[in-house]
VEXTIDREN-346445 format. One line per field, with one value per residue: residue number from 0; residue in three letters; x, y, z of N, C-alpha, C, O in turn. Coordinates in nm, 3 decimals, always signed. Example, Ala and Ser with C-alpha at 12.3 -4.5 7.8 and 13.67 -1.06 7.14 Angstrom:
num <- 0:1
residuo <- ALA:SER
n_east <- +1.319:+1.285
n_north <- -0.569:-0.225
n_up <- +0.780:+0.708
ca_east <- +1.230:+1.367
ca_north <- -0.450:-0.106
ca_up <- +0.780:+0.714
c_east <- +1.320:+1.290
c_north <- -0.330:+0.003
c_up <- +0.780:+0.787
o_east <- +1.424:+1.341
o_north <- -0.332:+0.114
o_up <- +0.846:+0.804
***
This chain:
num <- 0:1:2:3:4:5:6:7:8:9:10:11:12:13:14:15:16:17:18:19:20:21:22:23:24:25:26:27:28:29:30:31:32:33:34:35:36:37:38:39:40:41:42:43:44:45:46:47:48:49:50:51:52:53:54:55:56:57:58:59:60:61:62:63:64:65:66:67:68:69:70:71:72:73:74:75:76:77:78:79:80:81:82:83:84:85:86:87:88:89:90:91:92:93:94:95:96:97:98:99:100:101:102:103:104:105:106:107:108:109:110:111:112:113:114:115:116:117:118:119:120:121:122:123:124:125:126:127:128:129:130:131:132:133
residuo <- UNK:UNK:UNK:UNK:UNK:UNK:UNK:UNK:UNK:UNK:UNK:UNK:UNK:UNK:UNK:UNK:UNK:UNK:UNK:UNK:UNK:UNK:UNK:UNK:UNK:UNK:UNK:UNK:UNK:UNK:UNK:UNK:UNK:UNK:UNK:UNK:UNK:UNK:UNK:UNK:UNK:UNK:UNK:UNK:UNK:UNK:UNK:UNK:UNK:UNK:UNK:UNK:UNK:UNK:UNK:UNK:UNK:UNK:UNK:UNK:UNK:UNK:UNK:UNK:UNK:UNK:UNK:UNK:UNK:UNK:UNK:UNK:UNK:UNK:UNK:UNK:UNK:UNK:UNK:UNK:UNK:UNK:UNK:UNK:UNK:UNK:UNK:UNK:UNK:UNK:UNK:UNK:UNK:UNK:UNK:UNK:UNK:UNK:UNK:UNK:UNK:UNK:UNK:UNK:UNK:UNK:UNK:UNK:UNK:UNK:UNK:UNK:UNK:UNK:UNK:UNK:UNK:UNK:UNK:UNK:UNK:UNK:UNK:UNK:UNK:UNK:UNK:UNK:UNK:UNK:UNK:UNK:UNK:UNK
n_east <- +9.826:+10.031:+9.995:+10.071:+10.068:+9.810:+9.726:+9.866:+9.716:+9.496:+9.251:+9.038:+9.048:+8.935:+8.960:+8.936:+8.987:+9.078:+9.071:+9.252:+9.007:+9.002:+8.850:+8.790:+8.480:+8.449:+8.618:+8.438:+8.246:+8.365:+8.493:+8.194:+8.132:+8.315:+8.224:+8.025:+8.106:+8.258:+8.201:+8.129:+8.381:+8.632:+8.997:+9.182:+9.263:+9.376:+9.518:+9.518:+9.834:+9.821:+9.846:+10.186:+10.282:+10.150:+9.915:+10.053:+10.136:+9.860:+9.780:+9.920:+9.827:+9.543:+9.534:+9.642:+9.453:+9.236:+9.320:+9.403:+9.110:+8.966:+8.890:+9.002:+9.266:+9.494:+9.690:+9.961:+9.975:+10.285:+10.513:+10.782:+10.800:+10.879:+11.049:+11.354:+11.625:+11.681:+11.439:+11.255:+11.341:+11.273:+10.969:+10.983:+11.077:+10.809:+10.610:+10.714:+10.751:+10.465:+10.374:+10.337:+10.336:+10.233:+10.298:+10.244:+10.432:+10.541:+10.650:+10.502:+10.290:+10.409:+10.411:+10.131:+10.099:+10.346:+10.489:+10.689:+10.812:+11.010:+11.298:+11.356:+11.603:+11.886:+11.717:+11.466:+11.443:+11.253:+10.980:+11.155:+11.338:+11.301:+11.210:+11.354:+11.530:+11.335
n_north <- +11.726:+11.885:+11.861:+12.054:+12.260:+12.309:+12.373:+12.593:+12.780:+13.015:+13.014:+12.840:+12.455:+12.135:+11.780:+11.401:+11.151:+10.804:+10.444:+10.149:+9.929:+9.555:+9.356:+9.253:+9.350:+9.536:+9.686:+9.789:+9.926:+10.134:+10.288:+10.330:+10.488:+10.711:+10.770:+10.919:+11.082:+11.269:+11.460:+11.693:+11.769:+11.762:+11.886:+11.712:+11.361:+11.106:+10.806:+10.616:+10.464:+10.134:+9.989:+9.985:+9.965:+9.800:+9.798:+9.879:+9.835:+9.779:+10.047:+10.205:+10.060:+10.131:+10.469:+10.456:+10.357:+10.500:+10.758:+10.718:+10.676:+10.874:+11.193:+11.278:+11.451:+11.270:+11.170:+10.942:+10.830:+10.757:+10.572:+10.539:+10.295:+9.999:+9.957:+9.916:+10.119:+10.047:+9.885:+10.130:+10.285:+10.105:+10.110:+10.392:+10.360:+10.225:+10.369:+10.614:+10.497:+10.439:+10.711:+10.819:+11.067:+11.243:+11.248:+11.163:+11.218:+11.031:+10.953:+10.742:+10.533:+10.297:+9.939:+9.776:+9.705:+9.784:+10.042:+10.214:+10.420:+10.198:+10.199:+10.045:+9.810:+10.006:+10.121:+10.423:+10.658:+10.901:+11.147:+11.346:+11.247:+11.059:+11.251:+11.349:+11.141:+11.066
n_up <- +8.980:+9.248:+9.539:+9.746:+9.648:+9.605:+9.854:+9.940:+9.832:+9.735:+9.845:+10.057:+10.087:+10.150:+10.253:+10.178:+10.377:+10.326:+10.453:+10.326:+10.161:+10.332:+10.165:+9.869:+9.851:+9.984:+9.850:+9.611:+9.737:+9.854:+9.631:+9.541:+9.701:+9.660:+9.418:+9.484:+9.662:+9.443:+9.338:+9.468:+9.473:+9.611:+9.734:+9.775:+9.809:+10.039:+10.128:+10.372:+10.596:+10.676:+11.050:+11.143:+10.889:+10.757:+10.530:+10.324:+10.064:+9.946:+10.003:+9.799:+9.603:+9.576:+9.580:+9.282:+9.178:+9.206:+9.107:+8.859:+8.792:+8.838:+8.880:+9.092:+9.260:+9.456:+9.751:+9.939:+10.237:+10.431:+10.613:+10.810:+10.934:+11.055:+10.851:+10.648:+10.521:+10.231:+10.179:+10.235:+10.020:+9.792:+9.831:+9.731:+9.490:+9.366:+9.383:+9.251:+8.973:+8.985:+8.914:+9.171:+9.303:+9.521:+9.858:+10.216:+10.430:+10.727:+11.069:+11.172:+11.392:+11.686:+11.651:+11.774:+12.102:+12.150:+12.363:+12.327:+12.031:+11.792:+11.563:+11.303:+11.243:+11.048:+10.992:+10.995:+11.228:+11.236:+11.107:+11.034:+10.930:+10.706:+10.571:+10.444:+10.357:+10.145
ca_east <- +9.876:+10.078:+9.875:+10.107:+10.031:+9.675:+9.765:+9.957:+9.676:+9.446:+9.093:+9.064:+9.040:+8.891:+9.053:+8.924:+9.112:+9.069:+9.165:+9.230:+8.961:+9.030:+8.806:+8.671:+8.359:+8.524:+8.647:+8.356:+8.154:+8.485:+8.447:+8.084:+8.148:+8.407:+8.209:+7.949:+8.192:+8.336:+8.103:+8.209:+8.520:+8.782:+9.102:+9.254:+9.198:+9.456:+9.474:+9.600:+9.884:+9.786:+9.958:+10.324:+10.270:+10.078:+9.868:+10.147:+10.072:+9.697:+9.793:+10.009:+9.713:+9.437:+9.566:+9.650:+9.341:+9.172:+9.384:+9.317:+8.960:+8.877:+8.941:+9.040:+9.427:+9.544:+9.812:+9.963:+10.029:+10.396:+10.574:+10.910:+10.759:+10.909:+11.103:+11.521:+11.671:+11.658:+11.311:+11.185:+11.355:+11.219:+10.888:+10.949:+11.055:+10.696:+10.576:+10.743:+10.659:+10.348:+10.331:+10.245:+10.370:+10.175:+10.294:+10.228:+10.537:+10.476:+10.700:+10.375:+10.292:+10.452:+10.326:+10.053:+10.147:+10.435:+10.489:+10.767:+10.893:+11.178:+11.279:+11.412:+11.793:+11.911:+11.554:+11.470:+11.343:+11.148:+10.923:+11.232:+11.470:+11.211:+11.155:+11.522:+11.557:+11.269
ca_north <- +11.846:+11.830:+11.932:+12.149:+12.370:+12.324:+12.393:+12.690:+12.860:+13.144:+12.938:+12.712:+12.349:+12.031:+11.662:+11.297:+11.023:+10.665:+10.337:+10.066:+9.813:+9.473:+9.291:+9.282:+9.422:+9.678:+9.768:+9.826:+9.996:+10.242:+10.341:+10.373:+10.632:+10.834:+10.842:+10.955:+11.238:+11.355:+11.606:+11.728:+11.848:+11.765:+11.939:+11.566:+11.222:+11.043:+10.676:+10.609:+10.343:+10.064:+9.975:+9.886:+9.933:+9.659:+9.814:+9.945:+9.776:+9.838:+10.227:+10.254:+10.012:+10.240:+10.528:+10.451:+10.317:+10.634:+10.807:+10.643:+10.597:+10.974:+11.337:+11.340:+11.402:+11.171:+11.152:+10.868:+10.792:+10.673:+10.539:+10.463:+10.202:+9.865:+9.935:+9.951:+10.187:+9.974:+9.866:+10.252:+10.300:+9.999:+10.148:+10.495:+10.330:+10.151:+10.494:+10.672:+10.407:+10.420:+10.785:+10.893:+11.215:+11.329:+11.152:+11.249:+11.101:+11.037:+10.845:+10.653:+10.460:+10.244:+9.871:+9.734:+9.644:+9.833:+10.162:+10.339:+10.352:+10.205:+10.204:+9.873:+9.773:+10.045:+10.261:+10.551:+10.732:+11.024:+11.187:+11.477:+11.184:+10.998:+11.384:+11.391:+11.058:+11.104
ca_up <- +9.044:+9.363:+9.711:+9.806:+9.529:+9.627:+10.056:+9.951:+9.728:+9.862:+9.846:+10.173:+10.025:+10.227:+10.195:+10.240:+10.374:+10.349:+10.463:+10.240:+10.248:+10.314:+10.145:+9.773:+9.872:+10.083:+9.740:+9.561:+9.841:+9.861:+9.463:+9.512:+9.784:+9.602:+9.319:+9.536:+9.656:+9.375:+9.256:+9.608:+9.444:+9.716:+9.710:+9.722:+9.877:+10.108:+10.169:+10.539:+10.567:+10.811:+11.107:+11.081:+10.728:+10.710:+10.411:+10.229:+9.938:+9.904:+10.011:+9.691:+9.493:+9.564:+9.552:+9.175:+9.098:+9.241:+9.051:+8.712:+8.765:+8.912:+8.818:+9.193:+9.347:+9.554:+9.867:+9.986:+10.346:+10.383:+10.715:+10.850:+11.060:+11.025:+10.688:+10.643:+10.430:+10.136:+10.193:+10.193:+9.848:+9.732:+9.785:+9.681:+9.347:+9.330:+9.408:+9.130:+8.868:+8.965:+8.920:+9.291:+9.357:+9.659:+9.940:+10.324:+10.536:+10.870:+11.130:+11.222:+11.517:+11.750:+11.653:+11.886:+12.212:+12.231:+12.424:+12.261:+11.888:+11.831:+11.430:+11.215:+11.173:+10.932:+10.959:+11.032:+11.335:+11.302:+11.029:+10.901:+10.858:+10.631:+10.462:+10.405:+10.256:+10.007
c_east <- +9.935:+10.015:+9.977:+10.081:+9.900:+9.669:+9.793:+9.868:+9.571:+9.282:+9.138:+8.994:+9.013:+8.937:+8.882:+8.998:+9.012:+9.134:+9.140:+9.128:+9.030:+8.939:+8.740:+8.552:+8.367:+8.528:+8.541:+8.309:+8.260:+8.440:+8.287:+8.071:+8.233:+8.320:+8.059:+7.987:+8.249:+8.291:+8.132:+8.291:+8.621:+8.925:+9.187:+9.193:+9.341:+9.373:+9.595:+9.726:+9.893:+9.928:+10.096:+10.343:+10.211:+9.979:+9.943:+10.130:+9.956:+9.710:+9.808:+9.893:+9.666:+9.448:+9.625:+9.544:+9.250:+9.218:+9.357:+9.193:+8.856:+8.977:+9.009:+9.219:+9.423:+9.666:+9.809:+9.982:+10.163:+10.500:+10.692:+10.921:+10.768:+11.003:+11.281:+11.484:+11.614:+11.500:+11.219:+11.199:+11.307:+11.042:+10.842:+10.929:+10.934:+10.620:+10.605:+10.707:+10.516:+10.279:+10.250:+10.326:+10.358:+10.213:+10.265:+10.325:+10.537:+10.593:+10.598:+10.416:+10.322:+10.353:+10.252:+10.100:+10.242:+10.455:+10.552:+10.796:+10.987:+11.210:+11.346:+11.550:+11.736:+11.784:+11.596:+11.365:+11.276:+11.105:+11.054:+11.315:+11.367:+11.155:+11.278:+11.525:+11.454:+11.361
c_north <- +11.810:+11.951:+12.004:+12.279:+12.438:+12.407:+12.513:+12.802:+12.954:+13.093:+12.816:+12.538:+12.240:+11.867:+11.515:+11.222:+10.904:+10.519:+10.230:+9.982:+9.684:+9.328:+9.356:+9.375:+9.563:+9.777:+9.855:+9.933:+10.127:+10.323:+10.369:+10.491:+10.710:+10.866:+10.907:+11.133:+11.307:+11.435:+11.718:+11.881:+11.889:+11.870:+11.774:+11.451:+11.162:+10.921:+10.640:+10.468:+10.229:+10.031:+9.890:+9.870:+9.818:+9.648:+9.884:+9.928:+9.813:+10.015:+10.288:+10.182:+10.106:+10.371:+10.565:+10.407:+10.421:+10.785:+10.822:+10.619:+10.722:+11.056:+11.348:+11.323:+11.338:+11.207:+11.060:+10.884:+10.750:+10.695:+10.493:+10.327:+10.052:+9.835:+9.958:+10.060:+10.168:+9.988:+9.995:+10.265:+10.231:+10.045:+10.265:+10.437:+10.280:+10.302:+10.554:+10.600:+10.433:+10.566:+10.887:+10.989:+11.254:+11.224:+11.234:+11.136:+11.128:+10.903:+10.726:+10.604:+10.349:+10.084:+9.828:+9.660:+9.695:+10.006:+10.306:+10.282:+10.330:+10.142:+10.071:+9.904:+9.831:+10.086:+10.330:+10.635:+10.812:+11.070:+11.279:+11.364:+11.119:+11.135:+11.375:+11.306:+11.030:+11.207
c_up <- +9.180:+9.452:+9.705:+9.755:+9.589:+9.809:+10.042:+9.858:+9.819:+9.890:+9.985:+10.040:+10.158:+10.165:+10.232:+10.263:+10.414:+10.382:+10.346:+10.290:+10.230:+10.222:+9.960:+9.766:+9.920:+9.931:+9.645:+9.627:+9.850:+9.713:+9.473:+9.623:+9.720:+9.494:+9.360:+9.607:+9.604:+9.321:+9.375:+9.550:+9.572:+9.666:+9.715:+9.828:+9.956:+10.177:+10.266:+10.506:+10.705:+10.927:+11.107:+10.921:+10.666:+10.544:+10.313:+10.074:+9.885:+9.946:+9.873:+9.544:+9.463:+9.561:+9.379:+9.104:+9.078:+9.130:+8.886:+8.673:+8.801:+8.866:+8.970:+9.200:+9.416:+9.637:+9.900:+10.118:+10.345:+10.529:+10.715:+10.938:+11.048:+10.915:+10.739:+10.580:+10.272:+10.097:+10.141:+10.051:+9.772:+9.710:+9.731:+9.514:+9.286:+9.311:+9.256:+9.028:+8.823:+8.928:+9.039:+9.344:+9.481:+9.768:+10.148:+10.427:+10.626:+10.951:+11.139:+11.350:+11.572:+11.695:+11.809:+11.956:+12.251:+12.273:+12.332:+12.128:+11.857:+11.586:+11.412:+11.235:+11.034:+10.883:+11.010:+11.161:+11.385:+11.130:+10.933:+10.836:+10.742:+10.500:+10.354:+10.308:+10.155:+9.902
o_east <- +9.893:+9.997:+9.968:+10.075:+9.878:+9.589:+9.750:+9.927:+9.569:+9.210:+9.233:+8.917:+9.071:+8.946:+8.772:+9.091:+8.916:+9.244:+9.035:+9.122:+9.109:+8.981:+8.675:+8.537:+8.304:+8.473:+8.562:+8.330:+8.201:+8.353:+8.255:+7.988:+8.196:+8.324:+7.982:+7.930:+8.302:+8.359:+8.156:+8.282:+8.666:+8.930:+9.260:+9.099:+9.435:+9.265:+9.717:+9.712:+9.960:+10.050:+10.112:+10.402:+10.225:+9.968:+9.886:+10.112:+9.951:+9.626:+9.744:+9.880:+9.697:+9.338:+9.650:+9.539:+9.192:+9.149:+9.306:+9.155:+8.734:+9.092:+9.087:+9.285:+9.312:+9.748:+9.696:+10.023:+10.182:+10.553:+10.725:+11.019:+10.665:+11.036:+11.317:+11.370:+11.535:+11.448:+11.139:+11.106:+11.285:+10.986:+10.727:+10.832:+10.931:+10.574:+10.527:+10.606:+10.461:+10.157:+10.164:+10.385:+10.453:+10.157:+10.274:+10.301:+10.532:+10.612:+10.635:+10.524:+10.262:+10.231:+10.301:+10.148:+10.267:+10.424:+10.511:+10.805:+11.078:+11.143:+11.384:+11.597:+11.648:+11.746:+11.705:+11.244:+11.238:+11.179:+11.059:+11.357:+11.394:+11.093:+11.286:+11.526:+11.496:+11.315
o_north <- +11.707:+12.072:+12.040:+12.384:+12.557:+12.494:+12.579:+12.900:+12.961:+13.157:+12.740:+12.540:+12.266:+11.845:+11.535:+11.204:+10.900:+10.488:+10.222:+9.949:+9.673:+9.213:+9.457:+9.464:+9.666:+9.884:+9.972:+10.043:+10.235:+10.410:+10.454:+10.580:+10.825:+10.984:+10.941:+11.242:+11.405:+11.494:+11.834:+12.003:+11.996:+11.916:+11.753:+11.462:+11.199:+10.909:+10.636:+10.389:+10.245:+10.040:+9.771:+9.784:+9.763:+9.551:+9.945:+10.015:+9.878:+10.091:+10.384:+10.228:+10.176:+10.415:+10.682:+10.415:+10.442:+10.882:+10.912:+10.566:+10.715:+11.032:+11.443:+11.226:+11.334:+11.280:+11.016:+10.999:+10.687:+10.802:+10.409:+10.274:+9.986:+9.721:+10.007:+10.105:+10.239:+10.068:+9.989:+10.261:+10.280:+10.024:+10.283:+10.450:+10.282:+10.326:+10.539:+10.647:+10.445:+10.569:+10.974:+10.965:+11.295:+11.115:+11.354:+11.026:+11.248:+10.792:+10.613:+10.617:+10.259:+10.097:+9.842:+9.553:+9.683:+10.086:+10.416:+10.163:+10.411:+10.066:+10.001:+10.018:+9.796:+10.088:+10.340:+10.656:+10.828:+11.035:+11.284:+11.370:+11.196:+11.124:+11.389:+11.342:+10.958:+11.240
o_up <- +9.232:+9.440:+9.588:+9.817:+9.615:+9.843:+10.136:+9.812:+9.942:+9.967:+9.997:+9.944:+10.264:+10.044:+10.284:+10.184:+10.490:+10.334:+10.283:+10.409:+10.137:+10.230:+9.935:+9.681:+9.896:+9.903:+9.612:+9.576:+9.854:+9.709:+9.389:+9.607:+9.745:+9.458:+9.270:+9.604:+9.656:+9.237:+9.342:+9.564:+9.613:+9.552:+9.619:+9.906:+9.887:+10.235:+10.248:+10.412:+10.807:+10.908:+11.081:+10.856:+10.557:+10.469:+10.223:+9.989:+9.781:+9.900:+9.829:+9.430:+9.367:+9.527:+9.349:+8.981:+8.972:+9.096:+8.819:+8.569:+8.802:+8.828:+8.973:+9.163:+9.469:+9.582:+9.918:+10.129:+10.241:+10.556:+10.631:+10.991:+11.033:+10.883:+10.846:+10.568:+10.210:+10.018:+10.048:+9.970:+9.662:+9.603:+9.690:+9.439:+9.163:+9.200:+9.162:+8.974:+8.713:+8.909:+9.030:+9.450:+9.549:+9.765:+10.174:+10.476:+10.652:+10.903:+11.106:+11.407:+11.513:+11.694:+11.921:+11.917:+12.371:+12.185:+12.294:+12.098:+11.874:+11.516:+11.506:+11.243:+10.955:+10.765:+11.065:+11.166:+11.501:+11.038:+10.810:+10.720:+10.649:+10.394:+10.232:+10.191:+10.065:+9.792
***
């Protein structure tokens, strides 16, 4: 089902979000907490996307595994932050493949150390333009 459906319905609904872990173990210990919350009955789950997109990859993993492995919805995280043009499409298409619908696009944050955000050669610089080009 797509959240917005769920955001836009007349029952208040409550989320979780998670970060990817980094480690094997991380992984496990993650799955043994969701399946610890899913009797819960979330309105959906969102998996954060690290900085600079650094977990981009494991965002778009787990989020499909979660997916496949739980009655729960899912949202991805999904940044302009370091990517071209190209690059973005490149991972919407992993996205769509993969069947991830829900996404939550976000300029994101400035990498560490620096003050202001300044976007890639041939990115994008703010959250609507990143709405747009979805």
């Amino acid at each position: 089902m797509k959240i917005i459906e769920k955001l836009n319905g007349s029952s208040p609904i409550f989320s979780f979000e998670f970060f990817p872990p980094k480690t094997p173990k991380g992984l496990t210990n993650l799955f043994q907490t969701i399946s610890l919350l899913e009797p819960l009955q979330a309105g959906y789950v969102s998996v954060t996307y690290g900085a600079a997109g650094s977990t981009r990859q494991l965002t778009l993993d787990l989020v499909t595994k979660i997916r496949q492995e739980t009655a729960i919805d899912t949202m991805a995280h999904f940044t302009c932050v370091g990517s071209t043009r190209q690059g973005l499409k490149t991972q919407l298409d992993q996205m769509a493949r993969a069947n991830v619908h829900n996404v939550l696009a976000l300029r994101g944050d400035p990498p560490q150390g620096e003050s202001e955000f300044k976007p890639a050669e041939d990115g994008l610089a703010y959250a609507s333009e990143l709405i747009s080009f979805i």
